[in-house]
PDB file with SEQRES, HELIX, SHEET and CRYST1 records, atoms N, CA, C and O in Angstrom:
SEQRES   1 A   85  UNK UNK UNK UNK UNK UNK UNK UNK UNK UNK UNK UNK UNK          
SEQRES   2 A   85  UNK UNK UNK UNK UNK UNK UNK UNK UNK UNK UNK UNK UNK          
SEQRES   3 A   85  UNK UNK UNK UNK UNK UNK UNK UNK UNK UNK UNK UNK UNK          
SEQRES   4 A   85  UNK UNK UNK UNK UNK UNK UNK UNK UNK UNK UNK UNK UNK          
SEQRES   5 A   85  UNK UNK UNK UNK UNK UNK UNK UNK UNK UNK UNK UNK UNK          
SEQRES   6 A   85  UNK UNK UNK UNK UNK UNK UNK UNK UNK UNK UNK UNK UNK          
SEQRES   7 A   85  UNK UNK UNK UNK UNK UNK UNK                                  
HELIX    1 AA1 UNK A   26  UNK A   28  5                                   3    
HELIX    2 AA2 UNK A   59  UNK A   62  1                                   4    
SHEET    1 AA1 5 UNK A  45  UNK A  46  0                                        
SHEET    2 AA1 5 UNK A  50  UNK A  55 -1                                        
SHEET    3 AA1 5 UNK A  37  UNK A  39 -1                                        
SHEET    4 AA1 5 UNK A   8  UNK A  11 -1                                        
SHEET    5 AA1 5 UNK A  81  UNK A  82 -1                                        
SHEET    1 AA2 2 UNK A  50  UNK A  55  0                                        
SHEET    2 AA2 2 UNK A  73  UNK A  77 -1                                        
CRYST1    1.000    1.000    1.000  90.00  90.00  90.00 P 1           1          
ATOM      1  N   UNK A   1       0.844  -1.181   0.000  1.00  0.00           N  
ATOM      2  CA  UNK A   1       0.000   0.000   0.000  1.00  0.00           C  
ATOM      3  C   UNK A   1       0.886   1.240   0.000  1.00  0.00           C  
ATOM      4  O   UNK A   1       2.042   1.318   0.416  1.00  0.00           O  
ATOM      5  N   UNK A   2       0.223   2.080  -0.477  1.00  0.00           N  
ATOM      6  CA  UNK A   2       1.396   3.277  -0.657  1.00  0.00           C  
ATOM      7  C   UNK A   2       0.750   4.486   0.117  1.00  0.00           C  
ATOM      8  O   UNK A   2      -0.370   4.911  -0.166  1.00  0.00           O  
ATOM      9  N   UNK A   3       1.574   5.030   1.158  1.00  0.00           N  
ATOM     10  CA  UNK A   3       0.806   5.756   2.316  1.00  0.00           C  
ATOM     11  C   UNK A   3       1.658   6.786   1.905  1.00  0.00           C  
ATOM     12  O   UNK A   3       2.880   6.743   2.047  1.00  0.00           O  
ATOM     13  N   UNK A   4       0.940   7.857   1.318  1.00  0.00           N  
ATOM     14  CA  UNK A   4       0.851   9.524   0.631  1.00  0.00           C  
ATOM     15  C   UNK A   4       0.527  10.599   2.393  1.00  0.00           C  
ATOM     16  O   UNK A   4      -0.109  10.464   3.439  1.00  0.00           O  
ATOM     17  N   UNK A   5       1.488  11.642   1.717  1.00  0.00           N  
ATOM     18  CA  UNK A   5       1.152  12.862   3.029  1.00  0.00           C  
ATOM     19  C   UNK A   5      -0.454  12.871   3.315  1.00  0.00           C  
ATOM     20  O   UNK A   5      -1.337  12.611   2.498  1.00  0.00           O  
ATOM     21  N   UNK A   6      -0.610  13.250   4.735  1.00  0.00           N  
ATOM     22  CA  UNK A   6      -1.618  13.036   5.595  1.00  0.00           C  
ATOM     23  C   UNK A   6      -3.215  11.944   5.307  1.00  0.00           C  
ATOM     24  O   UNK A   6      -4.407  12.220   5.441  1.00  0.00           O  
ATOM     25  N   UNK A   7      -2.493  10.649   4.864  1.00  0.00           N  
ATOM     26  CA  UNK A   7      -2.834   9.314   4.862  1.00  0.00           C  
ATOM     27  C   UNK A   7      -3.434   9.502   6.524  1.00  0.00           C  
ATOM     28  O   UNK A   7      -2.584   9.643   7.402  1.00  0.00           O  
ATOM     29  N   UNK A   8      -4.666   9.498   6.846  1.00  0.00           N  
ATOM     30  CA  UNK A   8      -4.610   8.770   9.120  1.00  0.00           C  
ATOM     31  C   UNK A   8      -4.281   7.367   8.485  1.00  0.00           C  
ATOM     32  O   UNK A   8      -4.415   6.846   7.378  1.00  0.00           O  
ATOM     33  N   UNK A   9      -3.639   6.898  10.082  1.00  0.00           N  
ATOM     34  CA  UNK A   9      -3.423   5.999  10.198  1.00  0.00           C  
ATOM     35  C   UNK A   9      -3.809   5.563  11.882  1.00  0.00           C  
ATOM     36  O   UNK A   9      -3.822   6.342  12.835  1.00  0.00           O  
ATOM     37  N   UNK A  10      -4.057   4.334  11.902  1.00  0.00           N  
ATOM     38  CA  UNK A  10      -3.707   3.568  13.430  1.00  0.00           C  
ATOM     39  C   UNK A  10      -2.759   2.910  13.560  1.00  0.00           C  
ATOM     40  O   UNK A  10      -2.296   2.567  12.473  1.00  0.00           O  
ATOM     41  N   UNK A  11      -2.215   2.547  14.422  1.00  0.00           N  
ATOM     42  CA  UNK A  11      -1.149   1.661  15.086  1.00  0.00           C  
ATOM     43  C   UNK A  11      -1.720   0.097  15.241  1.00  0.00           C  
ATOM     44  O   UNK A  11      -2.597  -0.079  16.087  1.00  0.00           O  
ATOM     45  N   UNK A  12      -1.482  -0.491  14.836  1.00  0.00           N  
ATOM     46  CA  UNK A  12      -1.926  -1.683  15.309  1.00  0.00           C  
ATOM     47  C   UNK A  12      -1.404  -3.125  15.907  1.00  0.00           C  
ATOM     48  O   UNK A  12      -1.818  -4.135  16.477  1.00  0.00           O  
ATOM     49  N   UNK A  13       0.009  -2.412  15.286  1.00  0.00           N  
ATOM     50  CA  UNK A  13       1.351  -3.432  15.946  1.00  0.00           C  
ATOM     51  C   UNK A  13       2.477  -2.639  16.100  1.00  0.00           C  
ATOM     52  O   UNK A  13       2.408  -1.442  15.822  1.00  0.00           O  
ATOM     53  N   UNK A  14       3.657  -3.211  16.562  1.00  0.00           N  
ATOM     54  CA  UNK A  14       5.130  -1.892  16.541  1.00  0.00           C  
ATOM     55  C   UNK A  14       6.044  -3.682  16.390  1.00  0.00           C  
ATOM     56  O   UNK A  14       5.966  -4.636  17.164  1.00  0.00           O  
ATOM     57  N   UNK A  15       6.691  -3.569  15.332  1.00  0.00           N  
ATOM     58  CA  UNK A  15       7.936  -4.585  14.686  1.00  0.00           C  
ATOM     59  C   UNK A  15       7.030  -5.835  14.641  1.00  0.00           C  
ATOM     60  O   UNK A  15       7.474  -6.962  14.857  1.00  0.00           O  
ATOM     61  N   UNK A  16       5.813  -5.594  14.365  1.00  0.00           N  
ATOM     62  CA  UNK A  16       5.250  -6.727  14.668  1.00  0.00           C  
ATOM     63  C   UNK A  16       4.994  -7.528  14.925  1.00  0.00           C  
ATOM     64  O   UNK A  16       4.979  -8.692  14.527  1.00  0.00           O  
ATOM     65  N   UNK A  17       4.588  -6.664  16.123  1.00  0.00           N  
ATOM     66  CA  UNK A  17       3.852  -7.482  17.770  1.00  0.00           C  
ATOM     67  C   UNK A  17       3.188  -6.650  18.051  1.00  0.00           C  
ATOM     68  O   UNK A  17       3.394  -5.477  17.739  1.00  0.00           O  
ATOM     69  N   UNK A  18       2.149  -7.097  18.765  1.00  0.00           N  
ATOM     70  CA  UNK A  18       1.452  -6.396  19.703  1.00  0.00           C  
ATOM     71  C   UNK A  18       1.784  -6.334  21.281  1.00  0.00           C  
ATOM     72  O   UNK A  18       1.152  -5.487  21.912  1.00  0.00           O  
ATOM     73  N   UNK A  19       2.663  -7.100  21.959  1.00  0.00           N  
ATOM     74  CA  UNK A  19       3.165  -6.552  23.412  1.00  0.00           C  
ATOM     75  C   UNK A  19       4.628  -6.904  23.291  1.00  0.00           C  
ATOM     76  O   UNK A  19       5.213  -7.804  22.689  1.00  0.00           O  
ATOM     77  N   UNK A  20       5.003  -5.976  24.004  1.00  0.00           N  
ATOM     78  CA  UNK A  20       6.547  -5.808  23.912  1.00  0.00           C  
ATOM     79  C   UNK A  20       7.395  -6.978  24.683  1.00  0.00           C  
ATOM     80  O   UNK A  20       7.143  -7.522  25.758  1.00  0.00           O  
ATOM     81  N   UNK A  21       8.261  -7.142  23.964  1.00  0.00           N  
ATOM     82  CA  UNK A  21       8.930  -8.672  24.547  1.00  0.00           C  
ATOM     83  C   UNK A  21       9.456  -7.863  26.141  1.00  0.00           C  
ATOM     84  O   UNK A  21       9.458  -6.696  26.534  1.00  0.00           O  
ATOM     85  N   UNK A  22       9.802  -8.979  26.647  1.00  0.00           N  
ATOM     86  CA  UNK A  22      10.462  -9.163  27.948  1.00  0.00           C  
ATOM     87  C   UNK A  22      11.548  -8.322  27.683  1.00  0.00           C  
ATOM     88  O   UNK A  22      12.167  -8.088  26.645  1.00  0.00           O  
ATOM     89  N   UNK A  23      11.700  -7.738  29.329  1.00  0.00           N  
ATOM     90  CA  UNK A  23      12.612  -6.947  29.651  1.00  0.00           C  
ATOM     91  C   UNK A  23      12.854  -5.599  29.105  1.00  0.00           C  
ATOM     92  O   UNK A  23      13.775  -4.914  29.551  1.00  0.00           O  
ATOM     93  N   UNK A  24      11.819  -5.038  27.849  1.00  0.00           N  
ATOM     94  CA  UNK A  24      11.644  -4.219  27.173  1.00  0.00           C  
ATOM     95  C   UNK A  24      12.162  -2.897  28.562  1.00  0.00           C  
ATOM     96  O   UNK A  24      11.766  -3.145  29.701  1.00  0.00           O  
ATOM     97  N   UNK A  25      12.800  -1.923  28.393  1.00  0.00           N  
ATOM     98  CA  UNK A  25      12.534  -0.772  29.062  1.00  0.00           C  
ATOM     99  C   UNK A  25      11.224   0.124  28.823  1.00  0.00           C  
ATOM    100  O   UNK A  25      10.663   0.250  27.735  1.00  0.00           O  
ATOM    101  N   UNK A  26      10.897   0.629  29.841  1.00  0.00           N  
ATOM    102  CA  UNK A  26       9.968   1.356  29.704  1.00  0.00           C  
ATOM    103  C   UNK A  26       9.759   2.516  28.937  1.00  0.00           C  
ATOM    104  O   UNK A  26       8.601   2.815  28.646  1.00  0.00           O  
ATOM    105  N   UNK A  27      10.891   3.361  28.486  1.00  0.00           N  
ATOM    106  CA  UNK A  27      11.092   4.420  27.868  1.00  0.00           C  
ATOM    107  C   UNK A  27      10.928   4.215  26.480  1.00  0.00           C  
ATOM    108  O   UNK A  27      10.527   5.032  25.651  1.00  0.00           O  
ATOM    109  N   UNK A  28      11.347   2.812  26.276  1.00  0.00           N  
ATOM    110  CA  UNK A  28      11.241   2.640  24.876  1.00  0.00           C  
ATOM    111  C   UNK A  28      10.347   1.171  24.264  1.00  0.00           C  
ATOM    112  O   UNK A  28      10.656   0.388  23.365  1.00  0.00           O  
ATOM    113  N   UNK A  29       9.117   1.211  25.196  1.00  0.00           N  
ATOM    114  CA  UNK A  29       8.137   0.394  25.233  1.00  0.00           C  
ATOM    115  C   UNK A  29       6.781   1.110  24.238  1.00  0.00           C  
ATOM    116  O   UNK A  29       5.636   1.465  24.515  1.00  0.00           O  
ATOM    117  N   UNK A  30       7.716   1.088  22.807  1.00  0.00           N  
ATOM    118  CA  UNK A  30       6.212   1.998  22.150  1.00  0.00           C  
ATOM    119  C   UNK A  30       5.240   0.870  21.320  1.00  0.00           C  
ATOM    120  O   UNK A  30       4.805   0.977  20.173  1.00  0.00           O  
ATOM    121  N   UNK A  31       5.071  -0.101  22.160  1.00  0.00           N  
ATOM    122  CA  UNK A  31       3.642  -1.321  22.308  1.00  0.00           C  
ATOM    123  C   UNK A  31       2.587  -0.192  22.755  1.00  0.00           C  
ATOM    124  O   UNK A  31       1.524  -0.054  22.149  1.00  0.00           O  
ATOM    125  N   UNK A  32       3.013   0.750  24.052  1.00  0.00           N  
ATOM    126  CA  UNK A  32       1.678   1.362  24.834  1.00  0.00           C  
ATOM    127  C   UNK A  32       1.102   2.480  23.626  1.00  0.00           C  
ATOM    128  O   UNK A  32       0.212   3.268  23.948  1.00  0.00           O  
ATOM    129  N   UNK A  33       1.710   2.492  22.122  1.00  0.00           N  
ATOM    130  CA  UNK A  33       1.144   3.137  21.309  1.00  0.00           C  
ATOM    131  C   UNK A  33      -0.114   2.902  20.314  1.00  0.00           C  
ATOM    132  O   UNK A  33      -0.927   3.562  19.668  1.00  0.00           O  
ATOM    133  N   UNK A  34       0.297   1.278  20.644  1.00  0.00           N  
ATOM    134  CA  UNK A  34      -1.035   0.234  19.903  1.00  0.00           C  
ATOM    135  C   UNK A  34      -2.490   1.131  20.133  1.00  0.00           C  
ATOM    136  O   UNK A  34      -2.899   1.404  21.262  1.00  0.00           O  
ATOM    137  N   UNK A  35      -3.309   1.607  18.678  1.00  0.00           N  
ATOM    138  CA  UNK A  35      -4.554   1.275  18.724  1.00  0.00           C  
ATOM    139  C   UNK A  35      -4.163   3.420  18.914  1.00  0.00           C  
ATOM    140  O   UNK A  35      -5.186   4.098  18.811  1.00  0.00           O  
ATOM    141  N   UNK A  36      -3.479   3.832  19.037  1.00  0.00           N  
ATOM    142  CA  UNK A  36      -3.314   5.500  18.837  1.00  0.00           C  
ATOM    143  C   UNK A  36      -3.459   5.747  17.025  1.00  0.00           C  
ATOM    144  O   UNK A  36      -2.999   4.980  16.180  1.00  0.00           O  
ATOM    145  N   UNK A  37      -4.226   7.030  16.757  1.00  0.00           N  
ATOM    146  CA  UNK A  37      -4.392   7.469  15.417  1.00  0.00           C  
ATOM    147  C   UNK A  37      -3.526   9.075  15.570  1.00  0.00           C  
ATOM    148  O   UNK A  37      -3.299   9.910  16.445  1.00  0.00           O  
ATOM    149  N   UNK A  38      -3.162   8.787  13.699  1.00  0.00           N  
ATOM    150  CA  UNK A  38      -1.642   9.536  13.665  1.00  0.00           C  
ATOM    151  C   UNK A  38      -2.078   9.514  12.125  1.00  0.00           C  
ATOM    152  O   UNK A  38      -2.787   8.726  11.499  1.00  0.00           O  
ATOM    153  N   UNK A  39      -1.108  11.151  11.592  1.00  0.00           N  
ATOM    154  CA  UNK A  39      -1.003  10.568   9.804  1.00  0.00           C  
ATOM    155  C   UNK A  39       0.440  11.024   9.668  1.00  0.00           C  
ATOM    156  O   UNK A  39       1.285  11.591  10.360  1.00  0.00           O  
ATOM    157  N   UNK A  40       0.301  10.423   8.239  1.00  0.00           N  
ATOM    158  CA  UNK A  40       1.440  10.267   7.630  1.00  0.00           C  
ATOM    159  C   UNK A  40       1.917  11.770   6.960  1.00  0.00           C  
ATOM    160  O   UNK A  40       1.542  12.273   5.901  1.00  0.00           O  
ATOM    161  N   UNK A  41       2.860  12.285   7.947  1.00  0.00           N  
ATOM    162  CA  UNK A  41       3.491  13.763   7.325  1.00  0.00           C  
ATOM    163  C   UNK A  41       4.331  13.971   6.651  1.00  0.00           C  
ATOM    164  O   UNK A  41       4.799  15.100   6.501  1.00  0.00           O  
ATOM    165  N   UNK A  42       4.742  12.947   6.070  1.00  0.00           N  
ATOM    166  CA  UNK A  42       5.515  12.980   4.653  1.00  0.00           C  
ATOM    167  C   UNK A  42       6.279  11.825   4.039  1.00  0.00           C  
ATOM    168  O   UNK A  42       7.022  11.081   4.678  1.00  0.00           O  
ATOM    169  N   UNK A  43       5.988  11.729   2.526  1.00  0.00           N  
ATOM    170  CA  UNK A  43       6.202  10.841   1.389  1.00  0.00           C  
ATOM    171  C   UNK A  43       7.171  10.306   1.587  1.00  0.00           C  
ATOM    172  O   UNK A  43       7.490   9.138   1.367  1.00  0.00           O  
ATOM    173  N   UNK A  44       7.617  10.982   1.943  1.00  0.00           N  
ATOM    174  CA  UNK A  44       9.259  10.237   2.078  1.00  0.00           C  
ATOM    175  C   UNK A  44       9.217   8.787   3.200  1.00  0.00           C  
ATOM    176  O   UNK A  44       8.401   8.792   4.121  1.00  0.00           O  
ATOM    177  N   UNK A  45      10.114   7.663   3.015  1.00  0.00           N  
ATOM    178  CA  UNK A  45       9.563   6.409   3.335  1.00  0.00           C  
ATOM    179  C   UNK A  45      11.901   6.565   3.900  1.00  0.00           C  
ATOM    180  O   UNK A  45      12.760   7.179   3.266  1.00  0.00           O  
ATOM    181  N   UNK A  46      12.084   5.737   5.214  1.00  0.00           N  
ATOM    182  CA  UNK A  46      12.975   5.288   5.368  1.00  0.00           C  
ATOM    183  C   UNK A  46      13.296   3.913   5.525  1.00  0.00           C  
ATOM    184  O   UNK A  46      12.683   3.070   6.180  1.00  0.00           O  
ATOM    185  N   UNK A  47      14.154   3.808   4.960  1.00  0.00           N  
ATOM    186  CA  UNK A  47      14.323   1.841   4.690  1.00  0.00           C  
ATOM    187  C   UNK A  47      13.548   1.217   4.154  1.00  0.00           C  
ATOM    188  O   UNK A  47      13.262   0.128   4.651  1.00  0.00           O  
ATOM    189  N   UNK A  48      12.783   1.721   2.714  1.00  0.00           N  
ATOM    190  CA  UNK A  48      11.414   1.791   2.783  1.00  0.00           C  
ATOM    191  C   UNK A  48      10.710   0.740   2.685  1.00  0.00           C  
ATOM    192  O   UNK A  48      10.241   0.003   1.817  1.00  0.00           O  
ATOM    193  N   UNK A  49      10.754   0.864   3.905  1.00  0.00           N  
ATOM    194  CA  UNK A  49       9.433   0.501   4.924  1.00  0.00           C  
ATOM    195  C   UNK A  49       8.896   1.178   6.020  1.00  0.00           C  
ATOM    196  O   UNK A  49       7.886   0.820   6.626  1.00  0.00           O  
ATOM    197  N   UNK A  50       9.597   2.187   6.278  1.00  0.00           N  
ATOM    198  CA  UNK A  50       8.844   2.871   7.134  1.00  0.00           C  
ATOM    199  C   UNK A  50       8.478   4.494   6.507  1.00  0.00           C  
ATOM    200  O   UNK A  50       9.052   5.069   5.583  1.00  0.00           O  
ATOM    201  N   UNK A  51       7.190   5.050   7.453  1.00  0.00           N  
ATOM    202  CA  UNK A  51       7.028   6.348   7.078  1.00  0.00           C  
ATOM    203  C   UNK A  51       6.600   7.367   8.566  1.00  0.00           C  
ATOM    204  O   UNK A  51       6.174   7.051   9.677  1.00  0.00           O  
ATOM    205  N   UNK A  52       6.807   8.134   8.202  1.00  0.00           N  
ATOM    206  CA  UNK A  52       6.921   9.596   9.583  1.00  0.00           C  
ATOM    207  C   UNK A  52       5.138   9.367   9.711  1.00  0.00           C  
ATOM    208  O   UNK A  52       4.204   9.284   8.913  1.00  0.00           O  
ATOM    209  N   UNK A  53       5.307   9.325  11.156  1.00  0.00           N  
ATOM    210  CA  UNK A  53       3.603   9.582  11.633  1.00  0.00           C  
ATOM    211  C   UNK A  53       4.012  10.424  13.126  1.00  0.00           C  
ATOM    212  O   UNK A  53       4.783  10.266  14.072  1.00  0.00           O  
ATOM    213  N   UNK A  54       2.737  11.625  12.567  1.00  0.00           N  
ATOM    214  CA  UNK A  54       2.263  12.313  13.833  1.00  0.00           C  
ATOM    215  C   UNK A  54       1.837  12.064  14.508  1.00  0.00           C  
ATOM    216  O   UNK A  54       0.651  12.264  14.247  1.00  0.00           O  
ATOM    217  N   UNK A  55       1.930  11.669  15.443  1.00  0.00           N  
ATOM    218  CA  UNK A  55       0.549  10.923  16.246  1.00  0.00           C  
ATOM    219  C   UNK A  55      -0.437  12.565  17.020  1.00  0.00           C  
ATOM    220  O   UNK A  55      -0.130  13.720  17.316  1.00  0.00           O  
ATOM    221  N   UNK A  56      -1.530  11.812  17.050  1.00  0.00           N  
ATOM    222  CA  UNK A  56      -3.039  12.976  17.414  1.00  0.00           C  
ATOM    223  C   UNK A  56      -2.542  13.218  19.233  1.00  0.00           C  
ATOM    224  O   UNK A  56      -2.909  14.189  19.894  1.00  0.00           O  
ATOM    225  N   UNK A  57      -1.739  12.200  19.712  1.00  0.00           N  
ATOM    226  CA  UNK A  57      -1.632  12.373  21.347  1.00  0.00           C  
ATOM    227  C   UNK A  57      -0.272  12.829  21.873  1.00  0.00           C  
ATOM    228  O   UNK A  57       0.522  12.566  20.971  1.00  0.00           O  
ATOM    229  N   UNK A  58       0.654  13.621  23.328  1.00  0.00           N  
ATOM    230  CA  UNK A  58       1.901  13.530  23.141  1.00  0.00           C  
ATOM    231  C   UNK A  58       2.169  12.183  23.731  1.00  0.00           C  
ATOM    232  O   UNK A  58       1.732  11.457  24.624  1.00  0.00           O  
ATOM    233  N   UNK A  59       3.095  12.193  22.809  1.00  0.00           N  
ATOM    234  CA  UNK A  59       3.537  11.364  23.400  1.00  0.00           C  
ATOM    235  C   UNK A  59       4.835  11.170  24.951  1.00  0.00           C  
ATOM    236  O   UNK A  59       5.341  10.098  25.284  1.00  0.00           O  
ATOM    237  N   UNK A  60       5.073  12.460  25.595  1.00  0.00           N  
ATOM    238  CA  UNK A  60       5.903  12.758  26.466  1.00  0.00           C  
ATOM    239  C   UNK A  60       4.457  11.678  27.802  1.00  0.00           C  
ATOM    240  O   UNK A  60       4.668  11.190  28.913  1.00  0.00           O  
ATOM    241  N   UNK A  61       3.387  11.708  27.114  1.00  0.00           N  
ATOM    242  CA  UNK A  61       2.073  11.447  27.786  1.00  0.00           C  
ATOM    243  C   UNK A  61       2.655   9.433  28.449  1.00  0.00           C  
ATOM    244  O   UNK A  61       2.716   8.794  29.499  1.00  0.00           O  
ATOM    245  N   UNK A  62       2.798   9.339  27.691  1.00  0.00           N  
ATOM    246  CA  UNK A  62       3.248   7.454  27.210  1.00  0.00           C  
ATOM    247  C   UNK A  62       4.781   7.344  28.221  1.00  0.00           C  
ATOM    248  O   UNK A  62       4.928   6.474  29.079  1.00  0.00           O  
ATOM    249  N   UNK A  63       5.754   8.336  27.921  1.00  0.00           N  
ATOM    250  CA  UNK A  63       6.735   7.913  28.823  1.00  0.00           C  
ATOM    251  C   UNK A  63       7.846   7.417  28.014  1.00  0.00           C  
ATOM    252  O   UNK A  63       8.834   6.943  28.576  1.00  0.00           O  
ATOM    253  N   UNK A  64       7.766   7.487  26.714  1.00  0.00           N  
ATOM    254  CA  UNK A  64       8.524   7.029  25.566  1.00  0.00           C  
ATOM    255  C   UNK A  64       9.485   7.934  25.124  1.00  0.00           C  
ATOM    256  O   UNK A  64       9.301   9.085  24.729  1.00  0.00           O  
ATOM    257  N   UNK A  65      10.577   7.283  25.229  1.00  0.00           N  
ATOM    258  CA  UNK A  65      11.742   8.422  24.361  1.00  0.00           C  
ATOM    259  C   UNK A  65      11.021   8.638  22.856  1.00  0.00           C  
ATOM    260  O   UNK A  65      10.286   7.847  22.264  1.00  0.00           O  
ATOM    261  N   UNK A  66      11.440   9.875  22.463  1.00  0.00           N  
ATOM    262  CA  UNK A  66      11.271  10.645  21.551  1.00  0.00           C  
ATOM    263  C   UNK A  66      11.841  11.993  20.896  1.00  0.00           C  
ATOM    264  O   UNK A  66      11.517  13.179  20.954  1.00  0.00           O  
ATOM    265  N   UNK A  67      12.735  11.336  20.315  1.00  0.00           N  
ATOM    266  CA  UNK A  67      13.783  12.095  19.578  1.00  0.00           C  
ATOM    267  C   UNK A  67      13.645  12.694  17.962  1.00  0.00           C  
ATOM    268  O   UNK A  67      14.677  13.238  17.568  1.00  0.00           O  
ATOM    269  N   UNK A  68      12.954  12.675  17.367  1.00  0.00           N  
ATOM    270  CA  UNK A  68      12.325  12.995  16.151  1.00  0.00           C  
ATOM    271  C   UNK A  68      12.392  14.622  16.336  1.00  0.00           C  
ATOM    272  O   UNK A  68      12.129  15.123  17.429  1.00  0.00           O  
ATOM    273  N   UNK A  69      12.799  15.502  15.083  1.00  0.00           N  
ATOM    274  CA  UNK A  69      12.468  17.041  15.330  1.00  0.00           C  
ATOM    275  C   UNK A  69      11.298  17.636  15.337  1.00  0.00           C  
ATOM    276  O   UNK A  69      11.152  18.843  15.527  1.00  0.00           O  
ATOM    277  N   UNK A  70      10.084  16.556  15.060  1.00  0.00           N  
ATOM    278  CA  UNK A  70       8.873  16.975  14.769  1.00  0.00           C  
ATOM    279  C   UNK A  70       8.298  16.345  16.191  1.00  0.00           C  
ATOM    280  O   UNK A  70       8.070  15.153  15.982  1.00  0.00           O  
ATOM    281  N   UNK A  71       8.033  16.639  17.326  1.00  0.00           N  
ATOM    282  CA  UNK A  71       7.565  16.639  18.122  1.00  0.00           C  
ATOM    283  C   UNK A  71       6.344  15.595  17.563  1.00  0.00           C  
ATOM    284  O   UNK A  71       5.826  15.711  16.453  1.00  0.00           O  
ATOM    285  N   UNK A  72       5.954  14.446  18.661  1.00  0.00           N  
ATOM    286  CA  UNK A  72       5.385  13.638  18.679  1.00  0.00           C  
ATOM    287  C   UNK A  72       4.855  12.732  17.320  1.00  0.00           C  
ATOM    288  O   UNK A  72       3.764  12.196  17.127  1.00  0.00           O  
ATOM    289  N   UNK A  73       6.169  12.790  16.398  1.00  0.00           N  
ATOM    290  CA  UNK A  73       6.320  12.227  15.441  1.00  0.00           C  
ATOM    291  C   UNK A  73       7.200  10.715  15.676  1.00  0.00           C  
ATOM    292  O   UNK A  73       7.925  10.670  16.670  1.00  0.00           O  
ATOM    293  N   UNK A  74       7.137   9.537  14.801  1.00  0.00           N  
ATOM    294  CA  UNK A  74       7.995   8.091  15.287  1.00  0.00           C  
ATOM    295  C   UNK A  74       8.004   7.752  13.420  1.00  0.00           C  
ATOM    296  O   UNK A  74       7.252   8.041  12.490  1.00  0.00           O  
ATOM    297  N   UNK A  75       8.983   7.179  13.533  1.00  0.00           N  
ATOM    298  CA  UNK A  75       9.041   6.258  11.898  1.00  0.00           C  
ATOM    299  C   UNK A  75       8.254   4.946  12.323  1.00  0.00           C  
ATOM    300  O   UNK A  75       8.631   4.120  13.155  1.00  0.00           O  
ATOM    301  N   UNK A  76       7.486   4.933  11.836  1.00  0.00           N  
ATOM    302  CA  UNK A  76       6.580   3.607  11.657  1.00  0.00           C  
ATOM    303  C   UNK A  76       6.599   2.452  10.312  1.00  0.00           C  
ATOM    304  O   UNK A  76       6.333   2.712   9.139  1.00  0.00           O  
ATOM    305  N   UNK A  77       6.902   1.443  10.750  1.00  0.00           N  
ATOM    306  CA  UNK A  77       7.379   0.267   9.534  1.00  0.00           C  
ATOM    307  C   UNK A  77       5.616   0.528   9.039  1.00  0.00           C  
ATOM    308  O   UNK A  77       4.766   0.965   9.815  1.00  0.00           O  
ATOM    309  N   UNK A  78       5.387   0.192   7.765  1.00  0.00           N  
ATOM    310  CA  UNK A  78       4.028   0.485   7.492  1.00  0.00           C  
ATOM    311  C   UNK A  78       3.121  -0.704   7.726  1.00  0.00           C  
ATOM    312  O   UNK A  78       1.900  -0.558   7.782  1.00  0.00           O  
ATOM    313  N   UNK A  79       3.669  -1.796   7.854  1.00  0.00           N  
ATOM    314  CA  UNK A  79       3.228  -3.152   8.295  1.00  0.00           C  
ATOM    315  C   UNK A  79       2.366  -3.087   9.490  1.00  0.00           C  
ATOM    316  O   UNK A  79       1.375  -3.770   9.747  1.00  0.00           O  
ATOM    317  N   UNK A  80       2.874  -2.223  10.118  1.00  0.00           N  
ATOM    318  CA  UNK A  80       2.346  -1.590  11.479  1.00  0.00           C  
ATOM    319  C   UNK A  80       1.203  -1.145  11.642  1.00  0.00           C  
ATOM    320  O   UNK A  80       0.640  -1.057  12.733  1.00  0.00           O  
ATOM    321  N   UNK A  81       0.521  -0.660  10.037  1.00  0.00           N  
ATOM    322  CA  UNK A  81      -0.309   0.385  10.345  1.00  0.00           C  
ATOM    323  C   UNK A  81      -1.525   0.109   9.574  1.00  0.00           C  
ATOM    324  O   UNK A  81      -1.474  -0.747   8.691  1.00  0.00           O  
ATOM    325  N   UNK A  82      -2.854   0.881   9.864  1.00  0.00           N  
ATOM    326  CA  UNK A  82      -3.828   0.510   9.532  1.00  0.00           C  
ATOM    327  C   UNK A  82      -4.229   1.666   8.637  1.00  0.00           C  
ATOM    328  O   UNK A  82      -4.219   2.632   9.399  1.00  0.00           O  
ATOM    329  N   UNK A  83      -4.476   1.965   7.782  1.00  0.00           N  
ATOM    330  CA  UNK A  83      -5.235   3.227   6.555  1.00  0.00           C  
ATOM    331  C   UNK A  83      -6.311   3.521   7.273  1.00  0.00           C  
ATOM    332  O   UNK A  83      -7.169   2.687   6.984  1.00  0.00           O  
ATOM    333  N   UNK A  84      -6.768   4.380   8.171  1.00  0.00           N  
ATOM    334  CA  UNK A  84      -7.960   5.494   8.452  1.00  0.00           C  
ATOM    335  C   UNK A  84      -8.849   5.226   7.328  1.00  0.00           C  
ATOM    336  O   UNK A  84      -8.150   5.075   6.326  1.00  0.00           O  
ATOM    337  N   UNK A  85     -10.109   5.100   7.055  1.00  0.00           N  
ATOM    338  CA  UNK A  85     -11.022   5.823   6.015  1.00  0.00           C  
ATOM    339  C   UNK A  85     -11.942   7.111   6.137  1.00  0.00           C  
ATOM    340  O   UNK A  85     -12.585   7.505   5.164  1.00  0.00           O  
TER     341      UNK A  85                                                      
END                                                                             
């Protein structure tokens, strides 16, 4: 599927899974993102397979590192994700 600027999307897995393996740290436990809606802010695809999503919530909220310059933005593998209609 080919996910174009501001595509929504949901989360529906992260590396696909839905709960984070054992011993996961908490900071970087972004499972607790499952089932959050976000779109896609730009075409551009890294490794491509993944694409930039905003998410609608902060995420400072979740407890998750987040290093992206776009504030509450994550590269999401697209496998991950569900097309909004």
């Amino acid at each position: 599927m080919k996910f174009t600027k501001d595509t929504p999307v949901k989360l529906i897995t992260f590396l696909g899974k839905s709960t984070a393996p054992k011993n996961t740290d908490d900071r970087e436990n972004y499972w607790k993102l499952i089932g959050q809606h976000g779109i896609v802010i730009d075409e551009v695809e890294m490794n491509n397979d993944r694409v930039l999503v905003l998410f609608d919530g902060n995420l400072d909220d979740f407890e998750i590192e987040n290093h992206n310059l776009i504030k509450n933005s994550l590269w999401i593998k697209k496998t991950d994700l569900e097309v909004l209609m």
